[in-house]
N, C-alpha and C positions, 0 to 999 in steps of 0.2 A: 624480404618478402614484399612484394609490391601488391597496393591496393589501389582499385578503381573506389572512390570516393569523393565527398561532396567537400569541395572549397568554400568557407561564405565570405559572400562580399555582401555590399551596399548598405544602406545609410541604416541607425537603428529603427527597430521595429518594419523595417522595408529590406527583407533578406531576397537575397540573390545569388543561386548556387552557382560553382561550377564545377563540373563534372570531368574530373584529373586521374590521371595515373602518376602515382605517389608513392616511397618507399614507405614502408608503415612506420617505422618511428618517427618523418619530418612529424613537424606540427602542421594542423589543421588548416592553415591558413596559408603556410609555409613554404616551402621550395616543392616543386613537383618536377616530373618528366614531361607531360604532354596531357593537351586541354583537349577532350575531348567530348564535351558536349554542357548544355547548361543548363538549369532547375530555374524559371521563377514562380513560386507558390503563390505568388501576389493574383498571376494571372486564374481565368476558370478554366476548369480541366478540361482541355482540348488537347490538340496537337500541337499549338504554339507555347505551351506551357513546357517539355521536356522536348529538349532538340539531342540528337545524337549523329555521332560519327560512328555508326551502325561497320564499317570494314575494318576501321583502328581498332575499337576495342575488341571486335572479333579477333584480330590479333595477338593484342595484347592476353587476352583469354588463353588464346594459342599456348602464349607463353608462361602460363602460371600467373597471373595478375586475380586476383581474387578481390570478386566485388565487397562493399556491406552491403547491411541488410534493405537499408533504401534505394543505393541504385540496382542491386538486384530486381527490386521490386519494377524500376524504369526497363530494365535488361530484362525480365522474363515478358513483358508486352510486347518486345520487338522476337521474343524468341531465343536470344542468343543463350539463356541458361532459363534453369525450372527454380523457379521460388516458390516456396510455401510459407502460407501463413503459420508463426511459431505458436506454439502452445505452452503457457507457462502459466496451469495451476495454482503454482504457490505465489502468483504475482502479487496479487491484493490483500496476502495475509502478512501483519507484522514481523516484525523480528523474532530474534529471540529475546532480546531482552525487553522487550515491549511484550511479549506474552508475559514474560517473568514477572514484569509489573504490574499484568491485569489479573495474574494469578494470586500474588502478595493481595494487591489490592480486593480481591473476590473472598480471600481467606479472610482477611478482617472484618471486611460487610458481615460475612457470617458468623466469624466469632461476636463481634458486637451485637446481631440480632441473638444472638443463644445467649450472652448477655442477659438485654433485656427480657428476654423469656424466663429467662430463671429468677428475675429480679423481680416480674411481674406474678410466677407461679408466689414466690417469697412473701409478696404483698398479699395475694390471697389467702395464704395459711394462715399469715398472720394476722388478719380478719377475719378470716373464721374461727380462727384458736381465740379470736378474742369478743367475737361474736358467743361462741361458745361456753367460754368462760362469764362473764354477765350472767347470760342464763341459767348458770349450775347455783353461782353465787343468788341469785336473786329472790329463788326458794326460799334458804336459807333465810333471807334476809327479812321474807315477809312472815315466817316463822317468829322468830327473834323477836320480830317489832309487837308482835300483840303480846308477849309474853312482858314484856315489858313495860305494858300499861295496866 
């Protein structure tokens, strides 16, 4: 299967496309068929930023060559095919095992709060049972003491 896509060249952090018709297994950088146009990102977005051999690749089209999604995007401002922007909903939501892990991690926050709930109702009975108790005792107690004088 042959693909119209981007080749990089030039120095790091100074990228420099080019724009090749390529079997889709070489590598990226790799052996192609035919140079047919070139990306530099560096430049502002004019005309002299994406140059094209607008009749090769019509060709090459001709014959089965299927763009990506970037030079599609160069390919549908001259015309030669329809690109649309993708729509991918689940892009920004984790995995699955990173849900799994803010799940685990969610169930424990809340067993530990039910925890301390229960630990805190435990602390109040047991100040009031002992609130409670004093005051039953202490009747008694002031009964007791005058009998005792």
């Amino acid at each position: 299967m042959l693909k119209i896509r981007l080749s990089r060249g030039g120095s790091k952090k100074r990228p420099y496309y080019t724009i090749v018709i390529a079997d889709a297994a070489a590598p990226r950088d790799g052996k192609f068929i035919e140079k047919v146009g070139t990306y530099n990102p560096m430049l502002p977005k004019d005309a002299q930023r994406v140059t094209l051999k607008v009749e090769r690749i019509a060709e090459w089209l001709k014959k089965g060559a299927q763009p990506t999604d970037r030079v599609a995007r160069f390919l549908s401002q001259e015309g030669l095919v329809k690109w649309e922007h993708g729509n991918n909903p689940n892009k920004g939501q984790p995995g699955k095992k990173a849900q799994e892990r803010a799940a685990e991690r969610a169930q424990r926050e809340q067993d530990r709060l039910d925890a301390e709930a229960a630990a805190k109702a435990e602390a109040e009975e047991a100040k009031a049972a002992a609130a409670a108790a004093p005051a039953e005792d202490a009747p008694a107690a002031e009964e007791e003491a005058p009998a005792s004088e």
